[in-house]
C-alpha positions as protocol buffer text, in pm:
chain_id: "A"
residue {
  index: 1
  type: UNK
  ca { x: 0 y: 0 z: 0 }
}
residue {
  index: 2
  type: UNK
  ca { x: 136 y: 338 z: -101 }
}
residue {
  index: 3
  type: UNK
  ca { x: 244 y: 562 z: 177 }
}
residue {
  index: 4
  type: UNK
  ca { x: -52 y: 887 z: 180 }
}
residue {
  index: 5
  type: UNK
  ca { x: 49 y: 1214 z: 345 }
}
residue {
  index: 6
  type: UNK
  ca { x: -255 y: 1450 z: 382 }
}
residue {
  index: 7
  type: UNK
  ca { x: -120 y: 1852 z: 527 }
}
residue {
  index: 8
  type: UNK
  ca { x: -404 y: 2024 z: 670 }
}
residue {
  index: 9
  type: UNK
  ca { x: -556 y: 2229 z: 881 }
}
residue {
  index: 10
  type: UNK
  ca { x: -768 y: 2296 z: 1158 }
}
residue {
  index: 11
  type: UNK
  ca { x: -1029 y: 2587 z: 897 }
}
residue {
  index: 12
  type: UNK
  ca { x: -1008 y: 2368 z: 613 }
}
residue {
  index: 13
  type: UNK
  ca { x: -1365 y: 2263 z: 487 }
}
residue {
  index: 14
  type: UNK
  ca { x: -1158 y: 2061 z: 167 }
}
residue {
  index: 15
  type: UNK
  ca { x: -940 y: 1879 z: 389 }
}
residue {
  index: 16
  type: UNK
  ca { x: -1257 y: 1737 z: 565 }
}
residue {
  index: 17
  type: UNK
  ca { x: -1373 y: 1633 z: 256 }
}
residue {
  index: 18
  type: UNK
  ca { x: -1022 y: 1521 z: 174 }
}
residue {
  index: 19
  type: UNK
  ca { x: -1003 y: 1317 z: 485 }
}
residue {
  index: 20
  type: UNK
  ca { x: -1342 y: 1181 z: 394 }
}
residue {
  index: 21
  type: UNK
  ca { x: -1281 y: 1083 z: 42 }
}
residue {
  index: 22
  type: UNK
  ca { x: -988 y: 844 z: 153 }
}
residue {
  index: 23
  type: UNK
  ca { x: -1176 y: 695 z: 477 }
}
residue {
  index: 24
  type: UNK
  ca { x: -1428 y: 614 z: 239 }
}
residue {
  index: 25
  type: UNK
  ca { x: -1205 y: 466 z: -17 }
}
residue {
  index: 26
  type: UNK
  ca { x: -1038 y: 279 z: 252 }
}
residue {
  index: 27
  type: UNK
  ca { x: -698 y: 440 z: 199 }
}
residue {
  index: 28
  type: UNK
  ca { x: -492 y: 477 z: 524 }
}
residue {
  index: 29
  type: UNK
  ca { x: -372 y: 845 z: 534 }
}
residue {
  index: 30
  type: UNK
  ca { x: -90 y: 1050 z: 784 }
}
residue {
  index: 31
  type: UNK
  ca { x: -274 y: 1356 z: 829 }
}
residue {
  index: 32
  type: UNK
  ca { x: 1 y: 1627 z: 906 }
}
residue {
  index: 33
  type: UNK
  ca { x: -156 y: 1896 z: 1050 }
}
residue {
  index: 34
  type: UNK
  ca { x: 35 y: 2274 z: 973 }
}
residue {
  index: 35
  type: UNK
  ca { x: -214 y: 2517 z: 1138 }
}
residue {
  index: 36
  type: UNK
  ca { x: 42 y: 2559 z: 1385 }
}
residue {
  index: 37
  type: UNK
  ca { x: 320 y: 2712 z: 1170 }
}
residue {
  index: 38
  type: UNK
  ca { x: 297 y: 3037 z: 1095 }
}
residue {
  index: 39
  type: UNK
  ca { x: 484 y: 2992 z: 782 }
}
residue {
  index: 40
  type: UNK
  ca { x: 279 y: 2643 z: 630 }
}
residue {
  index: 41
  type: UNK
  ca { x: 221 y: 2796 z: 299 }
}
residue {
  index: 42
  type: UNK
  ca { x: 584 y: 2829 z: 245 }
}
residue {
  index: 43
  type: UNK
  ca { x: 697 y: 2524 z: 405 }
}
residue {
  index: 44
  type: UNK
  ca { x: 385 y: 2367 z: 154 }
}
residue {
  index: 45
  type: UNK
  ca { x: 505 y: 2550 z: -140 }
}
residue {
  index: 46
  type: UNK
  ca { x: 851 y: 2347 z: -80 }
}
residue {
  index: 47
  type: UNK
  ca { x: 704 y: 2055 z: -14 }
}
residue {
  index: 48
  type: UNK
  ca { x: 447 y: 1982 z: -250 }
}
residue {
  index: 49
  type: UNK
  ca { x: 491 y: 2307 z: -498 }
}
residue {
  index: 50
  type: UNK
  ca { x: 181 y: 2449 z: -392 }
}
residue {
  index: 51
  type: UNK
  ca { x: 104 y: 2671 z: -75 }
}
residue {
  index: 52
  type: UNK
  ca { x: -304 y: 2590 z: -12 }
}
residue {
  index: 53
  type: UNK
  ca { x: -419 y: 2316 z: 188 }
}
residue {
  index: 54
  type: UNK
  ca { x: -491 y: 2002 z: 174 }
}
residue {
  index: 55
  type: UNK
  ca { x: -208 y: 1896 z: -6 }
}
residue {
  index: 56
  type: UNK
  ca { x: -145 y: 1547 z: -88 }
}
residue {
  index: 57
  type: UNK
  ca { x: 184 y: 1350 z: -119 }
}
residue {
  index: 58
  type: UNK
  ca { x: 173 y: 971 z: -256 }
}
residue {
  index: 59
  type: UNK
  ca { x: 475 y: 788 z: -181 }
}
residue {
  index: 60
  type: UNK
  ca { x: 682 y: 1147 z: -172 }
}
residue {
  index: 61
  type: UNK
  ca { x: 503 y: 1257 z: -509 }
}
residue {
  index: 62
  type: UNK
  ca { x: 233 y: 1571 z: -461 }
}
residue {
  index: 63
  type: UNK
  ca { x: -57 y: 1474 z: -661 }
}
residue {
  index: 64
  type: UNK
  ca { x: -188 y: 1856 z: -576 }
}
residue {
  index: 65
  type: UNK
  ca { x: -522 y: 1958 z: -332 }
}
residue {
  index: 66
  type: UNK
  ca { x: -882 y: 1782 z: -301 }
}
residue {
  index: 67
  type: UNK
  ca { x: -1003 y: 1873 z: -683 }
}
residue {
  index: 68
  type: UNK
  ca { x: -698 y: 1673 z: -760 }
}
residue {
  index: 69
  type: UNK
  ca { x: -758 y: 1335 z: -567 }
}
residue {
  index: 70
  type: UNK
  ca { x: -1150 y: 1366 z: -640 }
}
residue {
  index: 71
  type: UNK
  ca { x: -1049 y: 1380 z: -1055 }
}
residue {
  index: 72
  type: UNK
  ca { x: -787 y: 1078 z: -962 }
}
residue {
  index: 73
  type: UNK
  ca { x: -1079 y: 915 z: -806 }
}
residue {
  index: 74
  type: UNK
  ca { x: -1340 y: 922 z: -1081 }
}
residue {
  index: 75
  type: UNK
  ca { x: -1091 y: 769 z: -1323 }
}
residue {
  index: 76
  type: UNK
  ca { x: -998 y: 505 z: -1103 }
}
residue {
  index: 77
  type: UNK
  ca { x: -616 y: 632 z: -1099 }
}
residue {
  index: 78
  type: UNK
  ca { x: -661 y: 690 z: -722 }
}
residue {
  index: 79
  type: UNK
  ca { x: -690 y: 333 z: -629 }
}
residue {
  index: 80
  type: UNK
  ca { x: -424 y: 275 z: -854 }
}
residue {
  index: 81
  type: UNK
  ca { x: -152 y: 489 z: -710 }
}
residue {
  index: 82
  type: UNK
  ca { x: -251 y: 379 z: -395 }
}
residue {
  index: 83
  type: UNK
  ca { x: -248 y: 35 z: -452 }
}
């Protein structure tokens, strides 16, 4: 099973639906939470090349924010990577 990093925070009405979408898909997720540093956008934009939240990381590859893993998961590529 591939490795899932979710960043999030606290505000974030996508990363509940993030969460959601991969509790319901039965993908086990490491939620890192980022609300706490005052600098998480740039520490994101390093990360994962993008500075919004959630961001998701698949085996160390950013696959981007929730519009992202819900178009992987209509096409079936989710499952896939995840696999």
């Amino acid at each position: 099973m591939a490795r899932i990093e979710l960043y999030t925070t606290a505000w974030c009405g996508y990363c509940v639906r993030a969460k959601s979408l991969l509790e319901q898909r039965g993908l086990p997720f490491e939620e890192i939470r980022v609300d706490s540093d005052p600098h998480f956008r740039t520490r994101l934009q390093e990360l994962t090349g993008g500075w919004t939240v959630p961001q998701i990381v698949v085996d160390g590859e950013p696959i981007g924010g929730y519009v992202e893993l819900v178009a992987l998961d209509r096409t079936g590529d989710l499952a896939r990577l995840a696999a």
